[in-house]
C-alpha positions in Angstrom: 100.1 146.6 72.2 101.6 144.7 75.1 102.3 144.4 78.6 105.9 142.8 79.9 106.7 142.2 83.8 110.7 142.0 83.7 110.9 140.2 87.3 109.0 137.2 85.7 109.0 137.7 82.2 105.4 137.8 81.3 103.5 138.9 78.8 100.3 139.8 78.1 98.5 140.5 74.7 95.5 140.9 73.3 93.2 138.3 72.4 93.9 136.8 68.6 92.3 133.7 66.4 96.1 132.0 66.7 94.8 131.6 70.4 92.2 129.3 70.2 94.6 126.3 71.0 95.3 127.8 74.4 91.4 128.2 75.0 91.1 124.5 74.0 94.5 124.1 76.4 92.5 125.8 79.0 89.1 124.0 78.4 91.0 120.5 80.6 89.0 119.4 83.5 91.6 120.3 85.9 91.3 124.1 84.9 87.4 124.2 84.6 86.7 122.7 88.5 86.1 125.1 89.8 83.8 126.8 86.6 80.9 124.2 86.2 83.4 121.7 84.1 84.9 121.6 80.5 82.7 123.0 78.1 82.0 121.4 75.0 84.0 122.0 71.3 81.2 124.5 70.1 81.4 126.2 73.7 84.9 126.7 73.4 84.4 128.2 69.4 81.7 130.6 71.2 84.1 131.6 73.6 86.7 132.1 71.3 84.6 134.4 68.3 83.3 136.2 72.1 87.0 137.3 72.8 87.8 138.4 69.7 84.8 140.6 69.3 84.3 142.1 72.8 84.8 145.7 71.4 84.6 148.7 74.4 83.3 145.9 76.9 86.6 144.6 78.2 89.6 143.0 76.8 90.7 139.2 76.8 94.8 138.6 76.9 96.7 135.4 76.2 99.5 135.4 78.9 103.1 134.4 77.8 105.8 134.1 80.0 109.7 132.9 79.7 112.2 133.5 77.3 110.2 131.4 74.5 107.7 133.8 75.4 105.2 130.2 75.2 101.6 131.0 75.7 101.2 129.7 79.4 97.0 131.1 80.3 94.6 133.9 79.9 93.7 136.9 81.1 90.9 139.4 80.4 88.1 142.1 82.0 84.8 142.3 80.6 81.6 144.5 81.4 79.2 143.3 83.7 76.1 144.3 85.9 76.8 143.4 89.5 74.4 144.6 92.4 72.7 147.3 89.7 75.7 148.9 88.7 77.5 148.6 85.8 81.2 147.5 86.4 84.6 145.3 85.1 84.5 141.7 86.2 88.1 140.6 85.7 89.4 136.4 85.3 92.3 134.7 84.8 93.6 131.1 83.8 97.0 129.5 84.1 97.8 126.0 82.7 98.5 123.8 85.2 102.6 123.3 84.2 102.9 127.0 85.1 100.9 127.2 88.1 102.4 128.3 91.3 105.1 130.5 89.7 103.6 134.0 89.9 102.2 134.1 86.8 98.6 134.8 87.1 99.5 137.3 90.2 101.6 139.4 87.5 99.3 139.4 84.4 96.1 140.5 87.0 98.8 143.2 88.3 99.7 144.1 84.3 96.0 144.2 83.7 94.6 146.6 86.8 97.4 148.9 85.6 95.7 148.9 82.2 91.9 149.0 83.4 93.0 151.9 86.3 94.2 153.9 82.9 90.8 153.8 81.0 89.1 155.5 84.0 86.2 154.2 82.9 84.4 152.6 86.0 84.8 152.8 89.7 85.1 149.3 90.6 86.7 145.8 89.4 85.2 142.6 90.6 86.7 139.0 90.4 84.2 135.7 91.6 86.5 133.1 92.2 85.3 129.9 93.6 84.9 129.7 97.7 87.1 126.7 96.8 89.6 128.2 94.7 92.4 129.2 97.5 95.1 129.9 94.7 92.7 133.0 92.7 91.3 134.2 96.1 95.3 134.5 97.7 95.9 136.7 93.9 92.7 139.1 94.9 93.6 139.2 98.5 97.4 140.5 97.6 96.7 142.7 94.7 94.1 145.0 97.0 90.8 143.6 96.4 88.4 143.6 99.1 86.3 140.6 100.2 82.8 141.9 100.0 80.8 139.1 100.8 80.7 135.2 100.1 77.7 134.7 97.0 76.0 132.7 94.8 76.8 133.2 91.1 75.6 131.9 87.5 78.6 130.7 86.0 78.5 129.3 83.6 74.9 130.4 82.4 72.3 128.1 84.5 74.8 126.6 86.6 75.3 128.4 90.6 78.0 128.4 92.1 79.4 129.4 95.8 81.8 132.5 95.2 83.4 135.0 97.2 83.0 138.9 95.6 86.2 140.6 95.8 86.0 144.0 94.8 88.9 146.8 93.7 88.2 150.5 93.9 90.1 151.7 91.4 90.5 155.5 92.4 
């Protein structure tokens, strides 16, 4: 099953073991700046065998967008514990050849649509980086609402400065 914006021809699909090129695409040091860095070959195969076997916890999406339908980022929501309560954390990742083109903003809009329809939790939150202007500007327009600047663990022993932008989804 897919998702297809006509006003910028994206795409979104599910997660699949053709896609971890685009994870190693992903994985360059200008995409992971703001996440703590590249990670390391096994990191990325982790990551990879994750997505493909998150089950009921979420979805991951590789994004494709133009009329060669080319694989240009990723997408995906997973389950998390946030503040006690169980909730969707949602990310995104554009390459940097397609940044700045609307992309990211239409495959998060593609993806609420599809989380709102589970009706299975209250809340979505994304953590981008205090210093990631670009993902905070996609939260800010699609609804989210700026909670509070934090401190979060990503990756896993690594804290970060984040702002908590939360989405009611009712």
């Amino acid at each position: 099953m897919s998702e297809r914006s006509k006003e910028t021809k994206i795409e979104i699909k599910p997660w699949e073991d053709k896609d971890l090129e685009l994870l190693f695409q992903l994985n360059a040091p200008e995409m992971m700046e703001h996440l703590g860095g590249p990670e390391s070959n096994e990191q990325i195969l982790k990551r990879h065998q994750r997505y493909l076997q998150i089950g009921d916890k979420g979805c991951m999406f590789s994004i494709k967008s133009g009329p060669e339908a080319e694989k240009t980022g990723s997408v995906g929501y997973w389950q998390t514990v946030w503040n006690d309560e169980t909730v969707y954390e949602i990310g995104w990742s554009v390459l940097p050849s397609f940044q700045g083109k609307g992309i990211a903003s239409h495959a998060v809009m593609a993806l609420i649509g599809k989380i709102k329809a589970e009706r299975k939790y209250t809340y979505i939150h994304a953590f981008p980086s205090i210093n990631n202007p670009a993902s905070n500007a996609i939260c800010r327009k699609h609804g989210f609402n700026l909670v509070s600047e934090c401190e979060f663990e990503y990756p896993p022993g690594s804290f970060m400065r984040c702002n908590d932008w939360c989405l009611e989804l009712i």
